[in-house]
C-alpha positions as CSV (number, residue, x, y, z in Angstrom):
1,X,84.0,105.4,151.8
2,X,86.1,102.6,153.4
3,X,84.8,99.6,154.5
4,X,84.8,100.2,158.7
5,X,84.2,96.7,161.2
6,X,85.7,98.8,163.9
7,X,82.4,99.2,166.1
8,X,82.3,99.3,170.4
9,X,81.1,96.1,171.3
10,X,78.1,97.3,173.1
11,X,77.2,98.3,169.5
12,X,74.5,96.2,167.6
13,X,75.8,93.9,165.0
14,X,74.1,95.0,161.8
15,X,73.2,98.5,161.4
16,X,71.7,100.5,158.3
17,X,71.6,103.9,157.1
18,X,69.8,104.7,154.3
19,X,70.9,107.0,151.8
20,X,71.4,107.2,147.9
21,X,74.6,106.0,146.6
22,X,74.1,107.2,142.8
23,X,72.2,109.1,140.4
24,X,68.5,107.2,140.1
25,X,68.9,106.3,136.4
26,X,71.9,104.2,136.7
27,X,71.8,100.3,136.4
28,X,72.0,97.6,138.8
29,X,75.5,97.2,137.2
30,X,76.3,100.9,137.7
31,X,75.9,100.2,141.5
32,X,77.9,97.3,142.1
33,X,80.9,98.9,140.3
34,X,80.4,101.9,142.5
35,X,80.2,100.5,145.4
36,X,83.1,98.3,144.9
37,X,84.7,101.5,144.4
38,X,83.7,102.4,147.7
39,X,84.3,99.7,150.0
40,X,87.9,99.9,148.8
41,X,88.7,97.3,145.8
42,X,90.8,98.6,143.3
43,X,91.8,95.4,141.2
44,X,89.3,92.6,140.2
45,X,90.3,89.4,138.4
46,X,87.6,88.3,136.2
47,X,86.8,86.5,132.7
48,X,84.0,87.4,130.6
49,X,80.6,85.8,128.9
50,X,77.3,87.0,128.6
51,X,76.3,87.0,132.1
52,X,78.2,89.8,133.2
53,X,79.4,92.0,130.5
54,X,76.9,94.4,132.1
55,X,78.9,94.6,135.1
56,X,82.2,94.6,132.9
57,X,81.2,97.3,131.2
58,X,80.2,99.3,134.1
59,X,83.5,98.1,135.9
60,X,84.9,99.8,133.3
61,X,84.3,103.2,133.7
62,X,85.3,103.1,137.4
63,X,88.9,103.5,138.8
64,X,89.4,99.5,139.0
65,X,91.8,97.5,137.5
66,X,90.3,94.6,135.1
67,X,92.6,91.8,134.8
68,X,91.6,89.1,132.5
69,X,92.7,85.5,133.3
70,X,92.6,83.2,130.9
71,X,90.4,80.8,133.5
72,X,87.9,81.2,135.9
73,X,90.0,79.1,138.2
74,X,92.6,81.8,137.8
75,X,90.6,84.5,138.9
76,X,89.5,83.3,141.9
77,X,93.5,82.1,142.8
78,X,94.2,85.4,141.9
79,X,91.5,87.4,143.9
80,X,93.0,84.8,146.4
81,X,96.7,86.1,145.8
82,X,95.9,89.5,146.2
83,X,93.9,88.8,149.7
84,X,96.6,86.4,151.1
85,X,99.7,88.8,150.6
86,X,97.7,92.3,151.6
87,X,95.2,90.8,154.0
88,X,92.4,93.0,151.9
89,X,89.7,91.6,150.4
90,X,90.2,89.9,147.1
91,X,87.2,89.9,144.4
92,X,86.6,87.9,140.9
93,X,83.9,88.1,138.8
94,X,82.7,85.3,136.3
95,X,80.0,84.8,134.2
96,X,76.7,82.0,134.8
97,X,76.9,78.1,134.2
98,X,80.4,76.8,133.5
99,X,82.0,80.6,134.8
100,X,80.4,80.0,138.2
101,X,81.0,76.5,138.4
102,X,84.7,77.2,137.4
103,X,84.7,79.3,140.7
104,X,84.0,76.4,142.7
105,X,87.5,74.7,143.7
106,X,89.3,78.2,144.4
107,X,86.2,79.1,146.6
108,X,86.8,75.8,149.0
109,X,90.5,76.5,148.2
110,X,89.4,79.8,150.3
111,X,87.6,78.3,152.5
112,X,90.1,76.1,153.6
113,X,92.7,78.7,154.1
114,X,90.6,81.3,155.5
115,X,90.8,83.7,152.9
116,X,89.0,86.6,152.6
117,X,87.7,87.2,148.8
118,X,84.2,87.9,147.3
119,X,83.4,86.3,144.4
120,X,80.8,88.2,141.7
121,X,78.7,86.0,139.7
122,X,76.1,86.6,136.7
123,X,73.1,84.5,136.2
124,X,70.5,84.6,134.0
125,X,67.1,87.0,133.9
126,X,65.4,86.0,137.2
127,X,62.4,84.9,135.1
128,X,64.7,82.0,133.2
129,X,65.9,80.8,137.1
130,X,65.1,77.7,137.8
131,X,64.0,76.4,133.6
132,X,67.3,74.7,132.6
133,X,67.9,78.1,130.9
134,X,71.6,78.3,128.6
135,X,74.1,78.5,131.3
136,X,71.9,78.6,133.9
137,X,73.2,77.4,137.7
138,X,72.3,77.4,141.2
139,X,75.3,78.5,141.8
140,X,74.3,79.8,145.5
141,X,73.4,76.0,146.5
142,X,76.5,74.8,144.9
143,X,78.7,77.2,147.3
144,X,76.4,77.4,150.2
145,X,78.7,74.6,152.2
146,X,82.1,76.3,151.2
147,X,81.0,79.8,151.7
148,X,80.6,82.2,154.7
149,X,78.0,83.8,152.7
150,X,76.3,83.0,149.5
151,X,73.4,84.8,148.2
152,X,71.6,85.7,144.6
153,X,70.0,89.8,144.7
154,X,67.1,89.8,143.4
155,X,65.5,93.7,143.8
156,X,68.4,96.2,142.3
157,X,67.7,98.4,145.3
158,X,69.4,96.0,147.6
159,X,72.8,95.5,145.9
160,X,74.6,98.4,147.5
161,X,73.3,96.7,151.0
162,X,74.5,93.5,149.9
163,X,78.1,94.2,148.5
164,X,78.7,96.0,152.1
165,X,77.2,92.9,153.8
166,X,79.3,90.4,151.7
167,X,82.5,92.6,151.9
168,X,82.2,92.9,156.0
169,X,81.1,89.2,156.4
170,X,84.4,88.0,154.4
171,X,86.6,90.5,156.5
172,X,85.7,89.4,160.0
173,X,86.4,87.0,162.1
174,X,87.7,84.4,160.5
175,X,88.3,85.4,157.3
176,X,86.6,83.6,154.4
177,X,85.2,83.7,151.5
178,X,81.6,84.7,150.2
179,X,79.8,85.1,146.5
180,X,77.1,87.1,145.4
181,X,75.1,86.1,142.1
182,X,73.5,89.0,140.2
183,X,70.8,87.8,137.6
184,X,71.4,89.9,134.3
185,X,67.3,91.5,134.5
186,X,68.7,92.9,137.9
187,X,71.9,94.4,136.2
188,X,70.1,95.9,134.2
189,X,67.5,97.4,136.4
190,X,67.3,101.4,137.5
191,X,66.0,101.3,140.7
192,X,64.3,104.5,142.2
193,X,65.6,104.7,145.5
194,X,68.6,102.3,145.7
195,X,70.1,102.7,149.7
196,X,72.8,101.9,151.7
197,X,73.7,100.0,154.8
198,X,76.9,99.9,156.9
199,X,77.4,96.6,158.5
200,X,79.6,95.0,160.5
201,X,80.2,91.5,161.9
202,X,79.9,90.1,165.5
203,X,82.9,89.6,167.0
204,X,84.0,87.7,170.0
205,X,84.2,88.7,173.9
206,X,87.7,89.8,174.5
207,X,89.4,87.3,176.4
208,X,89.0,87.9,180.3
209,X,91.9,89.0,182.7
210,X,91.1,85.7,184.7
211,X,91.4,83.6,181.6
212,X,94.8,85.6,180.9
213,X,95.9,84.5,184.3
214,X,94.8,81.1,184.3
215,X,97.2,80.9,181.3
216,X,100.3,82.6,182.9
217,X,99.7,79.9,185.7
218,X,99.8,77.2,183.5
219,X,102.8,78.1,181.8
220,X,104.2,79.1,185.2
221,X,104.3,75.6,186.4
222,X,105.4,74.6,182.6
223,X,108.3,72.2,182.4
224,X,107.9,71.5,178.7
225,X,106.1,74.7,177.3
226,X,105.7,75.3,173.5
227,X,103.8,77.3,171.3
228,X,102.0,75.9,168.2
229,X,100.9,78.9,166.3
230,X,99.1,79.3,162.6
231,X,97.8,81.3,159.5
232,X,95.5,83.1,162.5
233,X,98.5,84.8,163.7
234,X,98.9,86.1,159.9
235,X,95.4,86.7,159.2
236,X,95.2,88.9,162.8
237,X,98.6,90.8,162.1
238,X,100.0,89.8,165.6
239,X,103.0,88.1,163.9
240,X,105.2,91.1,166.3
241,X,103.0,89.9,169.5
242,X,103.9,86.1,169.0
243,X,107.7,87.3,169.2
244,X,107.4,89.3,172.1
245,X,105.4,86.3,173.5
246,X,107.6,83.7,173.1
247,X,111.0,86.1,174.1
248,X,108.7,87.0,177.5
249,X,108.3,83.3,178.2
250,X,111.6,82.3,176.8
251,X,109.2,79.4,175.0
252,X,109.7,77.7,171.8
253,X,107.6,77.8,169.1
254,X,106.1,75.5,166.4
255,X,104.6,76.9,163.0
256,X,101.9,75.6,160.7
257,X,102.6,76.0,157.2
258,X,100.3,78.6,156.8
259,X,101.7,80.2,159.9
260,X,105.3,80.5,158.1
261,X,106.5,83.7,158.5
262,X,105.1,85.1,161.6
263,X,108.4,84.4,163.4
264,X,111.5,85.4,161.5
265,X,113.1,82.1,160.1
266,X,116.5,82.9,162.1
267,X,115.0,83.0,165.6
268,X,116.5,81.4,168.3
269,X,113.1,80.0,169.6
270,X,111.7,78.9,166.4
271,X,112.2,75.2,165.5
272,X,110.8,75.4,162.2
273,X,107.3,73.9,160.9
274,X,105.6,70.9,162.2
275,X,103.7,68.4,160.7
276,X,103.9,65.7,158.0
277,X,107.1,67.0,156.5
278,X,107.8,69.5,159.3
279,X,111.0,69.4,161.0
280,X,111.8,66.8,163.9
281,X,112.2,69.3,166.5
282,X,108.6,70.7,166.4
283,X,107.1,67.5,166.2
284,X,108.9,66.2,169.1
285,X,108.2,69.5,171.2
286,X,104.4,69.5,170.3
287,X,104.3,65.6,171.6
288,X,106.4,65.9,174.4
289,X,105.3,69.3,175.7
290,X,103.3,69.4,179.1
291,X,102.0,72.7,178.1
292,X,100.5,73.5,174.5
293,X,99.6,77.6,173.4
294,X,97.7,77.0,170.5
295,X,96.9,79.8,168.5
296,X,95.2,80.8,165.4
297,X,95.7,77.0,164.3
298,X,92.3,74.0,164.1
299,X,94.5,70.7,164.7
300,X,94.9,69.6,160.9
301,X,95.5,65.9,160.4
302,X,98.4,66.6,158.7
303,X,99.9,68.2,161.4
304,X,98.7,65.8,164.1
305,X,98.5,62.8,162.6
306,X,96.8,60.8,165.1
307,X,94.7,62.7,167.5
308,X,95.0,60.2,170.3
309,X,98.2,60.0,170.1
310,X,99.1,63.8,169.6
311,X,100.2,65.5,172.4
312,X,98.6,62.6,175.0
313,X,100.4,63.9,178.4
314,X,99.6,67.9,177.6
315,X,97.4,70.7,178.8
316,X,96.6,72.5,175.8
317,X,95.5,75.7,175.7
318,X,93.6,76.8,172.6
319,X,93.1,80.5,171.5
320,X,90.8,80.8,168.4
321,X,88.5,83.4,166.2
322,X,86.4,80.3,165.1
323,X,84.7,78.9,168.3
324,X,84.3,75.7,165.5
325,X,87.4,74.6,165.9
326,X,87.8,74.4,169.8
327,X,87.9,71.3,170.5
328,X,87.0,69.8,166.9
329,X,90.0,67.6,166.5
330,X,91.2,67.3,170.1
331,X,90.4,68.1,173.3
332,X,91.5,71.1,175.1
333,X,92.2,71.8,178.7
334,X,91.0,75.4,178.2
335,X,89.5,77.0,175.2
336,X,89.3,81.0,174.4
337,X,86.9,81.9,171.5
338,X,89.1,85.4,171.1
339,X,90.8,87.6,168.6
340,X,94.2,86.6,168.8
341,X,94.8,90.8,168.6
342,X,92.9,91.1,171.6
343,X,94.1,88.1,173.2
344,X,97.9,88.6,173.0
345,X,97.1,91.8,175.1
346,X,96.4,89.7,178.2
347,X,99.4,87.2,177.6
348,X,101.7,89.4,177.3
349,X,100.2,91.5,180.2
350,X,100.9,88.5,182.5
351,X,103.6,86.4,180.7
352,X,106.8,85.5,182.7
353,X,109.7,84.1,181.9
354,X,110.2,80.4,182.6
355,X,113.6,78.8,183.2
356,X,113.4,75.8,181.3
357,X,117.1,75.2,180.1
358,X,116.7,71.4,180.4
359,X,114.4,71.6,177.8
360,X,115.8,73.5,175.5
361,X,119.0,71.3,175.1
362,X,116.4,68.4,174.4
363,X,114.9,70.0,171.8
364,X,118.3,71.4,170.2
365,X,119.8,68.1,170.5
366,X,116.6,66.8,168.3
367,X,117.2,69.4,165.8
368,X,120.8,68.7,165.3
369,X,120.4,65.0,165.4
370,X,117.5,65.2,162.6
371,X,118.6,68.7,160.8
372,X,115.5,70.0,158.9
373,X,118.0,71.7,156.6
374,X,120.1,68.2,155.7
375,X,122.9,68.6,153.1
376,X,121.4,67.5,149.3
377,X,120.9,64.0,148.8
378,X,120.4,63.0,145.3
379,X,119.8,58.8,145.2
380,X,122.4,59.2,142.2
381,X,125.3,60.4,143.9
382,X,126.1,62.9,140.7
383,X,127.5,66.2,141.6
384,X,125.9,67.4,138.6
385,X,122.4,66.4,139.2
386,X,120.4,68.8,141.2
387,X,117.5,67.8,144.0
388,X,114.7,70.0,144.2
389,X,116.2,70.9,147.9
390,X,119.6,72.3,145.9
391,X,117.2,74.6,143.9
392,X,115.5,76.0,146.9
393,X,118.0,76.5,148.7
394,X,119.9,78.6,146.4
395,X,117.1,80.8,145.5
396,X,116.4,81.5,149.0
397,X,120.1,83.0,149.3
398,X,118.9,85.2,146.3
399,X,115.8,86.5,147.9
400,X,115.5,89.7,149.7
401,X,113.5,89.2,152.9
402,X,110.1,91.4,151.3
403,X,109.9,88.7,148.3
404,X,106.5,86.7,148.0
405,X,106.5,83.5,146.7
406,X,103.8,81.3,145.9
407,X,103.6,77.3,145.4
408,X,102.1,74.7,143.7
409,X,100.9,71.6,145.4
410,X,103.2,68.9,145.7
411,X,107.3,67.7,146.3
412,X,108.2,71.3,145.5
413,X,105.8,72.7,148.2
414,X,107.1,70.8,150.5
415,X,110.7,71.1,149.8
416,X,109.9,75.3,150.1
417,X,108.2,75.2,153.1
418,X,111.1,73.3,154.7
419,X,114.4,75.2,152.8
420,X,113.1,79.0,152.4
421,X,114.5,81.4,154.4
422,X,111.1,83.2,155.8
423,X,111.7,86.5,157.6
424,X,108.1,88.0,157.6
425,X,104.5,87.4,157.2
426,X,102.6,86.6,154.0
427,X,105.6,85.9,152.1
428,X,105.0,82.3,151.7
429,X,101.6,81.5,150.1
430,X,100.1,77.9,149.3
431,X,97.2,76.0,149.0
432,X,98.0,73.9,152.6
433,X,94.6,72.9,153.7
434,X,93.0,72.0,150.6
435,X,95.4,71.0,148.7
436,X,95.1,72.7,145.2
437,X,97.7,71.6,142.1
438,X,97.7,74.9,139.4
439,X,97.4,77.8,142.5
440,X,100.9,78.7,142.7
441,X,100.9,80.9,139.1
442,X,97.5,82.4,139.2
443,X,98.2,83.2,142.7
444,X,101.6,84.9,142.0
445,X,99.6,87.4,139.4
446,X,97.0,88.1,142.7
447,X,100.4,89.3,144.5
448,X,101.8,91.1,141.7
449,X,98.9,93.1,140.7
450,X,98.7,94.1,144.5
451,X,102.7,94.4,145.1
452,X,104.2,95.2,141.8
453,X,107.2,96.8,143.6
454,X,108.2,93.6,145.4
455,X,109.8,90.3,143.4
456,X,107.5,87.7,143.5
457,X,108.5,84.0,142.5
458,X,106.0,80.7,141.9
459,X,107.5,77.7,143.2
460,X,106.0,75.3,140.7
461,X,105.8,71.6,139.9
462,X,105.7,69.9,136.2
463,X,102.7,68.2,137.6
464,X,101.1,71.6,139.2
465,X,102.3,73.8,136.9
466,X,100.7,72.2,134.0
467,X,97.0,72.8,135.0
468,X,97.2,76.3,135.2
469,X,100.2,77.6,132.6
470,X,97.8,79.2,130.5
471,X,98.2,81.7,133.0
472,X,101.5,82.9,131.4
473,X,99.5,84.9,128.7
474,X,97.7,87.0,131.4
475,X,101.4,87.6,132.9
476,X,102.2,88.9,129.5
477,X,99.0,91.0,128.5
478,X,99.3,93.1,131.9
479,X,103.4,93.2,132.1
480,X,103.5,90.8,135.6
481,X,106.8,90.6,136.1
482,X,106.1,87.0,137.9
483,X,109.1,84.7,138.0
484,X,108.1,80.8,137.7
485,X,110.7,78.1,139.1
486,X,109.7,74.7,138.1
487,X,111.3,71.9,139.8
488,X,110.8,69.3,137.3
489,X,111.2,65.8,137.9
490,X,109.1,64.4,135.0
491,X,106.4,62.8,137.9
492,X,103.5,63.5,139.9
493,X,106.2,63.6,142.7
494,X,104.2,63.1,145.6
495,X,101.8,60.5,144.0
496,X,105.1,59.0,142.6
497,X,106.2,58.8,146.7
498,X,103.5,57.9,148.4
499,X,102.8,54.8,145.3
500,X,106.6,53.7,146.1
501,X,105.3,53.6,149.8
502,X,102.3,52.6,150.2
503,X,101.3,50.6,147.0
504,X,104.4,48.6,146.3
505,X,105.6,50.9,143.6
506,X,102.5,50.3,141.3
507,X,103.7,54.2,139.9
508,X,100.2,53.9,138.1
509,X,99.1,57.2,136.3
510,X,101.9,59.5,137.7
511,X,104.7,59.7,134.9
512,X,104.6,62.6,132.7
513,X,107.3,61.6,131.0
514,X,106.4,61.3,127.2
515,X,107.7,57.3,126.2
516,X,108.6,59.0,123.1
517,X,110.8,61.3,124.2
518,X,114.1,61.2,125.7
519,X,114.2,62.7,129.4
520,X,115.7,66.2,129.7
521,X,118.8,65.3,132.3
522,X,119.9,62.6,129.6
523,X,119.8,65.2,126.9
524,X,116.4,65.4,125.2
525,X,113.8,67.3,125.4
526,X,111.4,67.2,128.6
527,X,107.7,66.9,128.3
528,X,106.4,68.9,128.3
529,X,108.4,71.4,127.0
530,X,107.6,74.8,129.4
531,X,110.0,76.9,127.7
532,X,108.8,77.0,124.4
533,X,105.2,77.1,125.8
534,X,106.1,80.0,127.8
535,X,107.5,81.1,124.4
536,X,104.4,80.9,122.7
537,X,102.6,82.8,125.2
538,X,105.4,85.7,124.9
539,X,107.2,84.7,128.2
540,X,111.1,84.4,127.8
541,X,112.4,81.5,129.6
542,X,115.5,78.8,130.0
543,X,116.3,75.9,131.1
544,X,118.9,74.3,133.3
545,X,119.9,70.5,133.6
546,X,123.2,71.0,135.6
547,X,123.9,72.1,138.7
548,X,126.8,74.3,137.6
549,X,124.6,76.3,135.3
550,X,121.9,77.2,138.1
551,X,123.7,80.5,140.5
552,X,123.6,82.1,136.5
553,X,120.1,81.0,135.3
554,X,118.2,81.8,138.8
555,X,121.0,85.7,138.8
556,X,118.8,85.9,135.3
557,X,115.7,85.1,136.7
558,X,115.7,87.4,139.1
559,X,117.4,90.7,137.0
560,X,114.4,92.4,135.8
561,X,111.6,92.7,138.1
562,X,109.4,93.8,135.4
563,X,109.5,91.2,133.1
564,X,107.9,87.4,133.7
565,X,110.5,84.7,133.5
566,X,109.8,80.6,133.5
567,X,113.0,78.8,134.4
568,X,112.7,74.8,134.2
569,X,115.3,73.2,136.2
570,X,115.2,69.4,136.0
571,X,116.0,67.4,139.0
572,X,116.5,64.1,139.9
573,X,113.6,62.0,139.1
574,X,113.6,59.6,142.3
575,X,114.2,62.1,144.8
576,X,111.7,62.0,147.7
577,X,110.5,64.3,150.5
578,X,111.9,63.7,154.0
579,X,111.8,64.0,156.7
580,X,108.1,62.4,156.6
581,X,105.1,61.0,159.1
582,X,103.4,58.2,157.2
583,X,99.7,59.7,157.4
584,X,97.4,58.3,160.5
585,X,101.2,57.8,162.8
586,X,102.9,59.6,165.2
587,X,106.2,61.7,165.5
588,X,107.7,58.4,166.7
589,X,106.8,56.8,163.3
590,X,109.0,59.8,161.4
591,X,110.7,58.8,158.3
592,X,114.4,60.9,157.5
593,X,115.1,59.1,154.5
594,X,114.9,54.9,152.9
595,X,114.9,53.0,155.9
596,X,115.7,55.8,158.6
597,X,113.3,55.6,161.3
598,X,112.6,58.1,164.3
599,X,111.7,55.3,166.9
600,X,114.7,54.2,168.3
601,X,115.4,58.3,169.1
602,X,112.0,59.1,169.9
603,X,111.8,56.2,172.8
604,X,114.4,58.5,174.8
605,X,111.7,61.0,175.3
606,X,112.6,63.9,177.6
């Protein structure tokens, strides 16, 4: 039985059936590993302790997948992995105390990126709750404010009900994440009459013909129309309808970083991604736009920097799942709490084309005097020293178009999200919204358990990479063939750049350079050393220090799809990120590089 939200609107919003799921003497733990089954998982990421071995060993005996990570943080990037690059729901399971509270981070992590996964959780026998028991948490309280859902079962006969509930909830909408805490008593309970309930989740009014037409006219009278679209575009499917969209209007469109990939990187209408290190182009069409589509996106500070300033002269229109975020972080001219599937029905319905050619050759004179794509610039000036943009640039001419890659938080995530070639959706996965150093690898497992036909590479920082490269062991116990590119610089790069900016160049706290220990691009050893901790944890890898030696070290990277593969390619240690909007500033405050400024450009405003 497959998890159905498709219900007529006129339909209530919760509905229940009752009827027995399984034989009356099996266990609470029997129950939720059956109805798992049936709601559709097939792979849960988990890590064991006393809590829930009940539900282990029931999971078991069931046609899921077990995969053991090696941290509870991993599990839940992993549940997260799996959900971002199939758009299904993505589950973990972890034991009470430290387990659950080891949950946390990935859970806002989720949260913050709208992710749908459901998050298991043991707890102690419902008469210890609440006496300082061993490993006992309130994990419910704990995950109440990041959560869609967050509740603790305690009658057996109600976790079939439940699961379906959580499952549904996570799904709908906007996606999100929810946990469920199971007390071990109720694991072990045999309920009589255990039942079942289909539910499904309110959705929002489809968007009215009038509105529809209220936004043609709008863009109709457009002189400066753009499109500023986001992960709601990925998380609705409608990455095809934005195309057709934007070709109907002949309009140019922005992306979020979590949008990346909805529009096919080589489109003649997309000007890349916006934002804090997004490329000049979109920042200056966003700004200077008189009309503003918004859709699927909630007006991040780091992609409009400061809200009185963003977008001042603009009607903006803003189409959302999430009536939240309508108006949140800036005023709209008209807001549409709608499905962006159902929504893209009525603008394409009325959409026509608008001659704007003036327009255009402003913004492709802005992209070609402030290339996001800018030839490498290494502060040394040594041909043999590589920049974290070299790297990513030549592993995105390796990459077939279906290849997922995942990221780390920092330098490196930016310099992917600029330099990758992104022809599709969900093929670019990272923590944007909250921000989470050690998701790329953990993540990449999620996608390869799901995918394990398609490549699948982790953009990683020294930094990033270190808080979660445990991680390599569960790559090797399962045979994840997940690739990890480390652009190592020896720093905290982006605490490294923002110190040099902000704080005089106090670099306090960011080197992870070992004083003892010669730096790798001078001929020592880096710290640490990745390859021979990959090779303690079974994982063949390399290293490269020259630019010469990296089209051979990524080609043998890449061979073997099967097999994981950590490749450390030191860079050049000062390098920074550009271009850049100092955080709180505007578009006209845009950084390309040490003392390049946007303002003189920016004051000839179309």
């Amino acid at each position: 039985m497959k998890l159905d939200l498709t219900l007529p609107a006129a339909e209530p919003a919760t509905g229940a059936v009752a009827q027995p799921v399984t034989p009356l003497s099996a266990k609470g733990a029997d129950l939720i590993a059956r109805t798992l089954v049936d709601i559709g998982v097939d792979t849960v990421f988990c890590y064991p302790g006393g809590a829930n071995l009940e539900m282990l060993d029931a999971l078991s005996r069931v046609a899921i997948t077990l995969i053991r990570t090696e941290h509870e943080q991993g599990s839940v990037f992993g549940a997260q992995g799996y959900a971002r690059a199939t758009g299904r729901l993505g589950v973990c399971l972890a034991t009470s105390g430290p387990g659950a509270t080891n949950l946390v981070t990935g859970i806002a992590d989720a949260a913050s990126d709208s992710v749908p996964i459901l998050a298991i959780t043991g707890n102690v026998a419902t008469h210890w709750l609440g006496k300082n028991a061993f490993q006992e948490v309130d994990i419910v309280a704990i995950t109440q404010p990041v959560t869609k859902l967050a509740r603790q079962i305690r009658e057996a006969r109600d976790i079939p009900a439940a699961l379906r509930e959580a499952a549904a909830c996570a799904l709908a909408g906007r996606p999100g994440p929810v946990l469920l805490d199971f007390p071990k008593d109720i694991q072990q309970a045999r309920p009589d009459q255990p039942t079942d309930k289909r539910f499904t989740a309110p959705v929002p009014m489809g968007m009215s013909d009038e509105t529809a037409q209220r936004i043609a006219a709008l863009l109709a009278h457009s002189e400066r129309p753009v499109i500023y679209a986001g992960g709601g575009v990925i998380a609705s499917g409608t990455g095809a309808r934005l195309v057709a969209l934007a070709e109907a209007l002949d309009c140019p469109v922005a992306l979020t970083m979590m949008g990346l990939g909805a529009m096919p990187d080589d489109h003649r209408l997309l000007l890349g991604p916006l934002g804090m290190h997004g490329a000049y182009a979109a920042n200056v069409a966003l700004n200077e736009a008189d009309v503003v589509l918004a859709l699927g996106v909630r007006f991040d500070d780091r992609v409009i920097g400061d809200p009185a300033s963003f977008a001042r002269h603009a009607k903006i229109v803003h189409i959302d799942v999430d009536a939240a975020e309508i108006g949140k972080n800036k005023p709209v001219t008209l807001g549409v709490h709608a499905d962006l599937r159902d929504a893209f029905t009525g603008l394409l319905a009325h959409a026509e084309r608008r001659n704007v050619p003036d327009w255009h050759a402003y913004l492709r004179g802005r992209s070609e005097a402030h290339p996001l794509r800018a030839p490498r610039h290494a502060a040394t000036g040594d041909a043999h020293v590589l920049t974290g943009v070299d790297v990513i640039s030549a592993l995105a001419a390796l990459l077939p178009p279906q290849a997922v890659v995942t990221t780390g938080v920092g330098q490196h995530q930016m310099w992917a999200m600029q330099h990758l070639r992104l022809r599709a959706p969900r093929t670019f996965l990272s923590s944007a919204g909250f921000g989470t150093m050690g998701f790329g690898l953990p993540a990449a497992i999620g996608v390869k358990a799901a995918l394990p036909d398609v490549p699948v590479i982790d953009i990683d920082g020294d930094g990033s990479l270190n808080m979660s490269v445990n991680e390599l062991s569960t790559c090797r116990r399962y045979g994840l063939g997940v690739k990890v590119l480390v652009i190592n610089n020896q720093w905290l790069g982006m605490v490294r750049q923002w110190q040099d900016m902000i704080y005089a160049r106090n670099r306090v706290a960011s080197s992870l350079v070992d004083p003892n220990v010669a730096h790798g691009a001078d001929g020592g050893r880096p710290y640490p050393d990745f390859v021979t901790i990959a090779a303690g944890y079974g994982v063949a890898g390399a290293r490269v220090t020259r630019a010469d030696a990296l089209p051979a070290a990524l080609a043998r990277m890449l061979e073997d799809p099967s097999e994981p593969y950590l490749l450390d390619v030191l860079v050049a240690r000062e390098d920074d990120v550009y271009p850049m909007i100092p955080a709180g500033k505007s578009y006209r405050d845009m950084v390309f590089g040490p003392g390049q400024s946007s303002g003189t450009i920016a004051a000839g405003a179309f």
